[in-house]
C-alpha positions as a Markdown table, in Angstrom:
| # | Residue | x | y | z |
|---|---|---|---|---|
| 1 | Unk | 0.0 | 0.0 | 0.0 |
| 2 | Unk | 1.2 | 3.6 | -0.8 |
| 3 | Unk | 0.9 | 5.8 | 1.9 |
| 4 | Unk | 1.2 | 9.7 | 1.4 |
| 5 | Unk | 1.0 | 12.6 | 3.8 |
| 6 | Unk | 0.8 | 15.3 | 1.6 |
| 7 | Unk | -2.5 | 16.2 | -0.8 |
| 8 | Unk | -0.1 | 16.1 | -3.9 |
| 9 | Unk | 1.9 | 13.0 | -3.3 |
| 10 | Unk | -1.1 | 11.4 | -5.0 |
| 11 | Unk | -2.0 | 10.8 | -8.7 |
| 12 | Unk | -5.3 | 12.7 | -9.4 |
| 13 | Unk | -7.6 | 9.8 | -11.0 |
| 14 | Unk | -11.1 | 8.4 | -10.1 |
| 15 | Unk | -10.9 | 7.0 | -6.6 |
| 16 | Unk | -13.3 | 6.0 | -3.8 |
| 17 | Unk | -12.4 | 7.2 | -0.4 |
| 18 | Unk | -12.9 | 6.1 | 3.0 |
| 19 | Unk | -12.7 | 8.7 | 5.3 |
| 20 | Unk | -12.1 | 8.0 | 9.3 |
| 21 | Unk | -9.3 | 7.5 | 11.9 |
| 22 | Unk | -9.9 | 3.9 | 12.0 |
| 23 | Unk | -8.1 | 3.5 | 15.0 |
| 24 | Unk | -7.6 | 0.2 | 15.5 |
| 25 | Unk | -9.4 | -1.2 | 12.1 |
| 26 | Unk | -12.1 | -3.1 | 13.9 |
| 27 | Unk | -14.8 | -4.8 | 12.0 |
| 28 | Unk | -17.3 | -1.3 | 12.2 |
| 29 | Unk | -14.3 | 0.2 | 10.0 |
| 30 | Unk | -13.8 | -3.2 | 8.1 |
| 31 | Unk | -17.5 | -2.6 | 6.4 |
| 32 | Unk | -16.4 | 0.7 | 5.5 |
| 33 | Unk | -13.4 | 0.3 | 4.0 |
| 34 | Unk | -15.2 | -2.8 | 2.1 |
| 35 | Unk | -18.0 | -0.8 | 1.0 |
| 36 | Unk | -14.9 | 1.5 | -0.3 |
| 37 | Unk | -13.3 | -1.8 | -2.1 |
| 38 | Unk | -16.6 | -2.4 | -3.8 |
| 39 | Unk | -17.3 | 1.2 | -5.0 |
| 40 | Unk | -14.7 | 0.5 | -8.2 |
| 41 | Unk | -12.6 | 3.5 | -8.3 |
| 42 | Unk | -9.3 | 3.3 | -7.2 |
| 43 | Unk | -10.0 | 2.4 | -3.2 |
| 44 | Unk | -8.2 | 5.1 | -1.1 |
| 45 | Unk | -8.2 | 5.9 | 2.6 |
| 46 | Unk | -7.9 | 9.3 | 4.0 |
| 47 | Unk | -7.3 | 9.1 | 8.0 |
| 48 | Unk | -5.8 | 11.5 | 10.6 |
| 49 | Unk | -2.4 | 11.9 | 12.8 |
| 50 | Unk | -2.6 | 12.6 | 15.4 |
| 51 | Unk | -6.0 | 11.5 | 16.4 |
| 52 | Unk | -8.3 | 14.4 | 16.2 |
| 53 | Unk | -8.9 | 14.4 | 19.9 |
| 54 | Unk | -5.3 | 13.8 | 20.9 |
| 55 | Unk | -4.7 | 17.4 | 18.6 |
| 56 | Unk | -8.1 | 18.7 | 20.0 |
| 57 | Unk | -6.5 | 18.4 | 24.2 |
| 58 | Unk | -9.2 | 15.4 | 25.0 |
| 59 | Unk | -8.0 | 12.3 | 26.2 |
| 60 | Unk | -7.9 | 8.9 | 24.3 |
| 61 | Unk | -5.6 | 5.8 | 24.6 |
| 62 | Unk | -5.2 | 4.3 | 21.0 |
| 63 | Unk | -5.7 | 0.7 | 20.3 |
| 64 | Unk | -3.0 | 0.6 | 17.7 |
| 65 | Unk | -0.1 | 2.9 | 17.0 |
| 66 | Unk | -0.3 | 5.0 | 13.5 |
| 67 | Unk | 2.0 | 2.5 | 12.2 |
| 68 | Unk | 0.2 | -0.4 | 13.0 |
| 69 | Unk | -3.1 | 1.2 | 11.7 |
| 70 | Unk | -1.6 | 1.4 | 8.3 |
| 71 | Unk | -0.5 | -2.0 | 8.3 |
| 72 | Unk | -3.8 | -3.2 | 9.0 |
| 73 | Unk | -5.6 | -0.7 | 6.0 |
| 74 | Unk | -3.2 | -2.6 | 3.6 |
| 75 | Unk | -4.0 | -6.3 | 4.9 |
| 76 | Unk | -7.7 | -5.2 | 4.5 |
| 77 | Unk | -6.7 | -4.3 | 0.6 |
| 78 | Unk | -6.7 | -0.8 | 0.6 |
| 79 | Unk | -4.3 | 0.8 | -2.5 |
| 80 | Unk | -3.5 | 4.2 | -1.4 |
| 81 | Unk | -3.6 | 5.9 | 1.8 |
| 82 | Unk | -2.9 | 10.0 | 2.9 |
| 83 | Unk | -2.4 | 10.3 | 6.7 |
| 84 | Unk | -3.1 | 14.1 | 7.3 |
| 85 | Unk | -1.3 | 16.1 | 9.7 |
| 86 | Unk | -4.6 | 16.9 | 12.5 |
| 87 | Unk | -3.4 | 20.2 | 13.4 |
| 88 | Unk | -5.5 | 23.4 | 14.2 |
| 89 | Unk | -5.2 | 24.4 | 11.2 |
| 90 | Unk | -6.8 | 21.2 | 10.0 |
| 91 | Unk | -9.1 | 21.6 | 12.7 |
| 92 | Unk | -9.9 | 25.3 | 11.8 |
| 93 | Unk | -10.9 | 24.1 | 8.2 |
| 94 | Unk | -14.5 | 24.8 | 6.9 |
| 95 | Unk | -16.3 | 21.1 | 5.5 |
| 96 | Unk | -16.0 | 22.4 | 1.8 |
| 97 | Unk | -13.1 | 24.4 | 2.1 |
| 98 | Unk | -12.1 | 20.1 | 3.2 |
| 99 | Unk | -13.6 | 19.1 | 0.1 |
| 100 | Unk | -12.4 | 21.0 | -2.5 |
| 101 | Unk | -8.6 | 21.2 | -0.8 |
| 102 | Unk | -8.1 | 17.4 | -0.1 |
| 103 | Unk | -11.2 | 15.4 | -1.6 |
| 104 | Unk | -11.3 | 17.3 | -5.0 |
| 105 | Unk | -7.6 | 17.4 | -6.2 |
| 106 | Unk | -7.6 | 13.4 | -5.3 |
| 107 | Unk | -9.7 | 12.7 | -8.1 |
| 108 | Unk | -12.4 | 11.8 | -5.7 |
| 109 | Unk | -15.6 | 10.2 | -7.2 |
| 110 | Unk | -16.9 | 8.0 | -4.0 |
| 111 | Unk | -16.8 | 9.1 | -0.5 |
| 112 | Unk | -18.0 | 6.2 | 2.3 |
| 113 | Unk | -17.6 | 6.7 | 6.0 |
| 114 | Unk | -20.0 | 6.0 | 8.9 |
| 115 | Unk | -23.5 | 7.0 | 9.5 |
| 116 | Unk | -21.7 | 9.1 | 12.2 |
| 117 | Unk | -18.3 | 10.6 | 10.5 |
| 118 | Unk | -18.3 | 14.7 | 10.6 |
| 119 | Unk | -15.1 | 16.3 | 9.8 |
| 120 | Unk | -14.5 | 20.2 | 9.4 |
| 121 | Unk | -15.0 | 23.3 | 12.2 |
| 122 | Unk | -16.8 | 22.2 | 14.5 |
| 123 | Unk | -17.5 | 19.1 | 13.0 |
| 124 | Unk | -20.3 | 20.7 | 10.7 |
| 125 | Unk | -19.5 | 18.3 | 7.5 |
| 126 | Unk | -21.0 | 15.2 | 6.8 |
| 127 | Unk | -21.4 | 13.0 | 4.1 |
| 128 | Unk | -25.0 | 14.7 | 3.2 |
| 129 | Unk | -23.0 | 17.9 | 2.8 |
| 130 | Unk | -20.7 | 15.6 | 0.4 |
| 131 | Unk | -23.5 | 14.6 | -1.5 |
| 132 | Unk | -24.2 | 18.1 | -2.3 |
| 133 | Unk | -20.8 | 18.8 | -3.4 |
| 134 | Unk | -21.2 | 16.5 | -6.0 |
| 135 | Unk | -19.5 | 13.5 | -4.4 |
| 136 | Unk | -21.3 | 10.2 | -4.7 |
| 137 | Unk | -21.5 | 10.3 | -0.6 |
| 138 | Unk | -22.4 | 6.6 | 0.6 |
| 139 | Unk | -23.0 | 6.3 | 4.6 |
| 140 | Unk | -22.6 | 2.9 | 5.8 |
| 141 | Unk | -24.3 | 1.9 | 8.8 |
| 142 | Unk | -22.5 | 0.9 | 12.4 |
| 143 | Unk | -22.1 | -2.0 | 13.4 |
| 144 | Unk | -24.4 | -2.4 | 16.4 |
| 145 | Unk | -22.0 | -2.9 | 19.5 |
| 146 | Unk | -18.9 | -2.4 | 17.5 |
| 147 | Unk | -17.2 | 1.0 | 18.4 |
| 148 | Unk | -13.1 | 1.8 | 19.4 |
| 149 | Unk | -14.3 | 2.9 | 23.4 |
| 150 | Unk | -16.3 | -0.4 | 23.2 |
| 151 | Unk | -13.0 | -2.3 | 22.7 |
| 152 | Unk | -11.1 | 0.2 | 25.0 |
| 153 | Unk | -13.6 | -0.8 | 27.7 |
| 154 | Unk | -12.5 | -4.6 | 27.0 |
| 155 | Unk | -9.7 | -4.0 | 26.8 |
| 156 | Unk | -9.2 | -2.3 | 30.5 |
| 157 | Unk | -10.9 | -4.6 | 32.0 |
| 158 | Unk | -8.6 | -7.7 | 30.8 |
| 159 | Unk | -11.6 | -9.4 | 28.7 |
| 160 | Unk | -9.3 | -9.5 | 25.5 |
| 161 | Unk | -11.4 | -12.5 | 24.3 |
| 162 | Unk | -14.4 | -10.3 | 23.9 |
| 163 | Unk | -12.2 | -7.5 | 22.9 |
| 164 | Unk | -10.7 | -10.1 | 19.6 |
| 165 | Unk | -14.2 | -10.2 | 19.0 |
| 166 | Unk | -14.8 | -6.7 | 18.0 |
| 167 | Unk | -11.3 | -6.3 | 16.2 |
| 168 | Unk | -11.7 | -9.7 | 14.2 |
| 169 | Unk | -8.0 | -10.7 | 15.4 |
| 170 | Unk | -6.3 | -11.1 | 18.7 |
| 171 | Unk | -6.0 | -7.8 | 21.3 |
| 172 | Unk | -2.1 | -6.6 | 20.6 |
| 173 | Unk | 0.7 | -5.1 | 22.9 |
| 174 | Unk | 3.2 | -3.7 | 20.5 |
| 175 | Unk | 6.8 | -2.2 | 21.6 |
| 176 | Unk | 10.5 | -3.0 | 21.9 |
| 177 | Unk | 12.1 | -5.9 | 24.1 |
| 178 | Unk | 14.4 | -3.9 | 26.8 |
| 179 | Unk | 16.5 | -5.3 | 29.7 |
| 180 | Unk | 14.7 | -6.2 | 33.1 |
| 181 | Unk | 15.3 | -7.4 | 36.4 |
| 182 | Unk | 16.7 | -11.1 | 34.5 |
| 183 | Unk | 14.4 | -12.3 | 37.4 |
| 184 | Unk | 12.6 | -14.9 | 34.9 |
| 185 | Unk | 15.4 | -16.6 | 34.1 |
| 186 | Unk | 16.7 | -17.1 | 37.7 |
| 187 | Unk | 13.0 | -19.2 | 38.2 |
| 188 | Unk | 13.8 | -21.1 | 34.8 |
| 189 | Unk | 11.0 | -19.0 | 32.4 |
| 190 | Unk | 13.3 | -16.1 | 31.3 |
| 191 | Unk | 11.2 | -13.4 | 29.7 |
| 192 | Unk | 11.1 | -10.6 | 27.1 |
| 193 | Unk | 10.3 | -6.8 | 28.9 |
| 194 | Unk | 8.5 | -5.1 | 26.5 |
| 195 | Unk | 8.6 | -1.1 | 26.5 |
| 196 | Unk | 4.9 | -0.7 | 24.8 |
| 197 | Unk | 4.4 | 2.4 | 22.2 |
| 198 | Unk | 3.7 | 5.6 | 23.9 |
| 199 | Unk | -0.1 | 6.6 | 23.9 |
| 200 | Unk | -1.4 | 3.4 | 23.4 |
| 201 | Unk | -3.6 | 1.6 | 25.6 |
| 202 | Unk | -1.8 | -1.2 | 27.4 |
| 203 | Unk | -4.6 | -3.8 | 28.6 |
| 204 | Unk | -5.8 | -4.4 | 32.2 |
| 205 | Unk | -3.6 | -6.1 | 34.6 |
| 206 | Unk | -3.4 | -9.9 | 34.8 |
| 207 | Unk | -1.4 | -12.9 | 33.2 |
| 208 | Unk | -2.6 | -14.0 | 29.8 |
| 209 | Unk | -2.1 | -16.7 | 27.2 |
| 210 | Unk | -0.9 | -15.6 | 23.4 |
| 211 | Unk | 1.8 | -15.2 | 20.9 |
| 212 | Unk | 4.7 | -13.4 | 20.4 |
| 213 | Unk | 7.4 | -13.8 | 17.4 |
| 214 | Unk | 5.6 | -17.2 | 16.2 |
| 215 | Unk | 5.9 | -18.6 | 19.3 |
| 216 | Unk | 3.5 | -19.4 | 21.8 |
| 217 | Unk | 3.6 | -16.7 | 25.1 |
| 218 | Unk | 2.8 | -16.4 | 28.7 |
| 219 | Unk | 2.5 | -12.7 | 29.3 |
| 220 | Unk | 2.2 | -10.6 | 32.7 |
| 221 | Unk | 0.6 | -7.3 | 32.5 |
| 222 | Unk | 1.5 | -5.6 | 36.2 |
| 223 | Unk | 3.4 | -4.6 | 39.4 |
| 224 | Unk | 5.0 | -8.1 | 39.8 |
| 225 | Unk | 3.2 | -8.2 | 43.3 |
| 226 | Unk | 5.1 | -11.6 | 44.5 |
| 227 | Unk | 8.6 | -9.1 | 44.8 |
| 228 | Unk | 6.3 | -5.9 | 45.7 |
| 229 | Unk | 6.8 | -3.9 | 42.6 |
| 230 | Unk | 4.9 | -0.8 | 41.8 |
| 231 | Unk | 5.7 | 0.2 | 38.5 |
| 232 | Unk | 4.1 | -1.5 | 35.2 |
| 233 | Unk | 5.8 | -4.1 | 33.7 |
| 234 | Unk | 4.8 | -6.5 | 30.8 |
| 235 | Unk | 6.7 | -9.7 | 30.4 |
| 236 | Unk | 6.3 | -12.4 | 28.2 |
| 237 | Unk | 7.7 | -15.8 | 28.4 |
| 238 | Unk | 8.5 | -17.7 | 24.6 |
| 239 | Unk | 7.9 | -21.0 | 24.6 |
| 240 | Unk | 10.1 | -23.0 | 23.1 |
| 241 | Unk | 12.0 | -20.1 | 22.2 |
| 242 | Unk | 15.9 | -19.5 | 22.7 |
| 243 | Unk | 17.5 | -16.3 | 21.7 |
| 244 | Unk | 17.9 | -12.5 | 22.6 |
| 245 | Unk | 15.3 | -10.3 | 21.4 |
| 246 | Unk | 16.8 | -7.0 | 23.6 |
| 247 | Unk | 16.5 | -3.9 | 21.1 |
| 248 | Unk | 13.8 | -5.8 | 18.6 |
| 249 | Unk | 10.3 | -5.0 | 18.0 |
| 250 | Unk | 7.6 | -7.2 | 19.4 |
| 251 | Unk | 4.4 | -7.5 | 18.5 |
| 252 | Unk | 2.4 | -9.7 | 21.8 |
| 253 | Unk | -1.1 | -11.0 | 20.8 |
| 254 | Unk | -3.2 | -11.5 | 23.6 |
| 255 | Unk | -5.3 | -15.0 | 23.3 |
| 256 | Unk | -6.7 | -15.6 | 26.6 |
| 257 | Unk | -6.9 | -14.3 | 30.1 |
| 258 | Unk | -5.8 | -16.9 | 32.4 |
| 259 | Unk | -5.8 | -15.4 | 36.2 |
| 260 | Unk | -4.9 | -12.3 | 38.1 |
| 261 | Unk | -1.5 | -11.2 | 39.2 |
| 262 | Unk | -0.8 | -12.4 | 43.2 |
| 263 | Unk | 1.5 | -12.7 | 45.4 |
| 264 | Unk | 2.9 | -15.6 | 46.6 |
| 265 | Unk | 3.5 | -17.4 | 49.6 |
| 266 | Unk | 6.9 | -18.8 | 48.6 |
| 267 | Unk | 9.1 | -18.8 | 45.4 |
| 268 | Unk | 8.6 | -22.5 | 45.1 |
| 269 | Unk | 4.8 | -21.8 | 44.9 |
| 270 | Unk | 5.1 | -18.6 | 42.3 |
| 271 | Unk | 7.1 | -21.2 | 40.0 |
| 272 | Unk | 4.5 | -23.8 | 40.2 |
| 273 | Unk | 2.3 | -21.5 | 39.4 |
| 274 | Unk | 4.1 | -20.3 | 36.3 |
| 275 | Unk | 4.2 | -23.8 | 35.3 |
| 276 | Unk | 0.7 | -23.6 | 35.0 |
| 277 | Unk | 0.1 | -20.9 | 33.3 |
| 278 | Unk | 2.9 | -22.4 | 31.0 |
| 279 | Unk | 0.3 | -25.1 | 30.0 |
| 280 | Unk | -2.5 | -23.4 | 29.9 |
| 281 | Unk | -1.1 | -20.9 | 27.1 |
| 282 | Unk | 0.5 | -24.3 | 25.0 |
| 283 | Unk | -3.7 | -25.2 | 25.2 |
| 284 | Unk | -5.1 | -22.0 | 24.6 |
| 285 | Unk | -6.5 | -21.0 | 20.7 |
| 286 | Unk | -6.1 | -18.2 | 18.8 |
| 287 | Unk | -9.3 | -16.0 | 18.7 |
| 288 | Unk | -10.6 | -15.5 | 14.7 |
């Protein structure tokens, strides 16, 4: 997939465009950018970085890092993307002054979003205000019970089964393997520390089965309460696995949540306890 970040990087031709942030590509965006797939034109995506409430000064934890998001748009078969710069001055723009300055030049025939996209000050434009452009403005409907704050809900609350759910594909934790305590390998399950992207929602606390690398993974989330730590860690334990992955990126899919984090009344007990979490993850199943 092509991805652009300015108006003119693109070729001007016929193209159908899915407009969004798409922040973590769940199935509710999946419908759109299908409906955008089966318009004809040239399918093209036109999405936002920062996201617009990040640049607005509201809140939000994002399910997948800008990267990742684009990764996803590809796999889903989108040609072209432009990630626009969400500045005020993006902000500031008037819907048709939008239309004619980025929709326009791009050759755009189609335009699909969600019943619910606006865009423009004050979020005044909609795809009815497309339509009257000229633009061939189809709104596709939302998927009942679908929605990004849905799956950050889930998410918090450690329920990454019901999160995969929404997404269509496993809950992720992506970021790059740094040095730890080397605690894990002292108790004979030597783990991975992962330093997760900034600004993107980490989930809830607990120890989970998944995959990591194309390996099975045990993964802790948490404090590491059995040694009285306070400061978030997440660890994940390869199976089968022998190597150094200090300094690489890692991408940890979350399968399963197996228990919450504990103390321990001994060290002997914490291991047997790891050995069960062990086989629980080699019997645990990828969510679809």
């Amino acid at each position: 997939m092509k991805v652009v970040r300015q108006v003119d990087e693109l070729e001007r031709k016929p193209r159908a465009v899915a407009l969004g942030t798409f922040d973590g590509v769940h199935l509710g965006h999946r419908r759109v950018l299908e409906a955008a797939l089966a318009a004809g034109p040239t399918p093209t995506v036109v999405t936002f970085d920062p996201h617009p409430r990040l640049a607005l000064g509201y809140g939000v934890e994002l399910l997948v890092p800008v990267e990742r998001r684009l990764e996803l748009l590809g796999e889903a078969g989108i040609e072209e993307t432009l990630v626009l710069d969400f500045d005020l001055a993006l902000a500031q723009l008037e819907p048709d002054a939008f239309a004619e300055q980025v929709l326009r030049p791009l050759g755009t025939e189609v335009v699909v979003a969600g019943t619910n996209f606006r865009f423009g000050r004050a979020r005044a434009g909609d795809l009815e205000l497309l339509g009257r452009l000229g633009f061939d403005a189809r709104p596709v409907p939302l998927a009942e019970g679908i929605s990004s704050t849905r799956i950050r809900e889930l998410l918090r609350a450690g329920e990454v089964d019901r999160a995969a759910k929404l997404l269509g594909r496993p809950a992720e934790v992506l970021g790059t393997v740094v040095a730890g305590d080397a605690r894990g390998g002292t108790l004979g399950f030597p783990t991975a520390n992962l330093r997760p992207e900034p600004g993107v929602l980490v989930p809830g606390y607990g120890i989970y089965a998944g995959a990591a690398d194309g390996h099975l993974a045990a993964i802790s989330i948490g404090t590491n309460p059995h040694y009285g730590g306070d400061e978030r860690r997440i660890e994940a334990f390869l199976l089968d696995f022998d190597g150094d992955l200090y300094g690489e990126r890692l991408t940890l899919e979350l399968w399963q949540h197996l228990r919450e984090e504990r103390a321990f009344e001994s060290e002997a007990e914490l291991v047997d306890q790891i050995a069960r979490d062990v086989e629980a993850t080699r019997a645990a199943v990828r969510p679809q």
